[in-house]
C-alpha positions as CSV (number, residue, x, y, z in Angstrom):
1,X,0.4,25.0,22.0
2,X,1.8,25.3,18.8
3,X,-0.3,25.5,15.9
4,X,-1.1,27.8,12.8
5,X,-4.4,26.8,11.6
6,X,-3.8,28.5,7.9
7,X,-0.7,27.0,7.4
8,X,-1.3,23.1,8.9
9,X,-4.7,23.3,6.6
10,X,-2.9,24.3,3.4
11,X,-0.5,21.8,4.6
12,X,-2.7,18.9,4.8
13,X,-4.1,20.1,1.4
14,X,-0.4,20.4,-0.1
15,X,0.4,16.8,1.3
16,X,-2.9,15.2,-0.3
17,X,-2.5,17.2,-3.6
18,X,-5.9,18.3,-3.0
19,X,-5.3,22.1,-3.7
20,X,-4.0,23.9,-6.3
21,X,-0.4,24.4,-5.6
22,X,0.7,20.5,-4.9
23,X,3.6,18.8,-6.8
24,X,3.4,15.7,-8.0
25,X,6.2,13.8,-6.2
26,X,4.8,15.1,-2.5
27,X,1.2,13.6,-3.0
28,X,0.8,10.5,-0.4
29,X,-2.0,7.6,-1.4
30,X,-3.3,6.4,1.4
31,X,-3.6,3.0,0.0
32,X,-0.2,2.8,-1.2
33,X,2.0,4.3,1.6
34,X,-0.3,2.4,4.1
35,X,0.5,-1.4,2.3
36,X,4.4,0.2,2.2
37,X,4.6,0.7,5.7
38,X,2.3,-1.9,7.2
39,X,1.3,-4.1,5.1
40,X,-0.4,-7.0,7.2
41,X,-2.7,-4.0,8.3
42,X,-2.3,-4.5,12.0
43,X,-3.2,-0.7,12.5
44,X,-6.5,-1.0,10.4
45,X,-7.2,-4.5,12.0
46,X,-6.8,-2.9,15.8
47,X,-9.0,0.8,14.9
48,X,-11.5,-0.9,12.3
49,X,-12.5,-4.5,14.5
50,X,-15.1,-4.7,11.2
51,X,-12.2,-5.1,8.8
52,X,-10.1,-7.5,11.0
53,X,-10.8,-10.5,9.6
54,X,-10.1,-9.1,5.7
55,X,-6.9,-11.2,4.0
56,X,-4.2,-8.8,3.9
57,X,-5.0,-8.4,0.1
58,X,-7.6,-6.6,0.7
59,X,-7.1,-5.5,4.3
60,X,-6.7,-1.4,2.4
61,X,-9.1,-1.9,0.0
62,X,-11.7,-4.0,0.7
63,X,-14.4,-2.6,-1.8
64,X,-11.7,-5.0,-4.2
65,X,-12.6,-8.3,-2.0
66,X,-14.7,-10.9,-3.7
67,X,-18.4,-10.9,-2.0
68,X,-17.3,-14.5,-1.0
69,X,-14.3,-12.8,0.9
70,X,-16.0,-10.2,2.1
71,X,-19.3,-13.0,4.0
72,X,-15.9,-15.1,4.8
73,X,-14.6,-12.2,6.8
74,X,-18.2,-11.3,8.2
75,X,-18.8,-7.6,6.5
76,X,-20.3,-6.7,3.1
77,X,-19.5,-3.3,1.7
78,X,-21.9,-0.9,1.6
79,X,-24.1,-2.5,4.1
80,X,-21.8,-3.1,7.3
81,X,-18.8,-1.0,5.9
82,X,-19.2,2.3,3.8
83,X,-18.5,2.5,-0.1
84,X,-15.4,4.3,-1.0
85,X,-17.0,8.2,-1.9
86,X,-14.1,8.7,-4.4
């Protein structure tokens, strides 16, 4: 195998602009390269079954969804899905 655990951490933290030595054009949102890239959400929809009925509005962030949305779609945040932690 080919790995170099130093460097693919300090990596990751250079990609998410989470350490101290990230510039600014490199840093990747999660939310915004994912609705880029796929933005009906079919990855999220096949890994997260909770989410799969979300409209694709909210299919990324669905803390944004209306309560109505979120009973439409069967899940309530914080109780069957977690609260963002950031």
């Amino acid at each position: 195998l080919d790995a170099d655990y130093a460097l693919n951490n300090f990596n990751w933290l250079w990609l998410s602009c989470s350490g101290f030595f990230h510039q600014y054009f490199r840093c990747y949102s999660p939310i915004a390269f994912q609705k880029k890239k796929d933005p009906s959400g079919s990855y999220i929809r096949k890994y997260l079954p909770k989410l799969a009925k979300l409209p694709d509005k909210y299919i990324y962030e669905p803390w944004k969804a209306p309560i109505t949305v979120q009973e439409a779609a069967g899940i309530r945040v914080g109780v069957d899905y977690p609260k963002p932690i950031v």
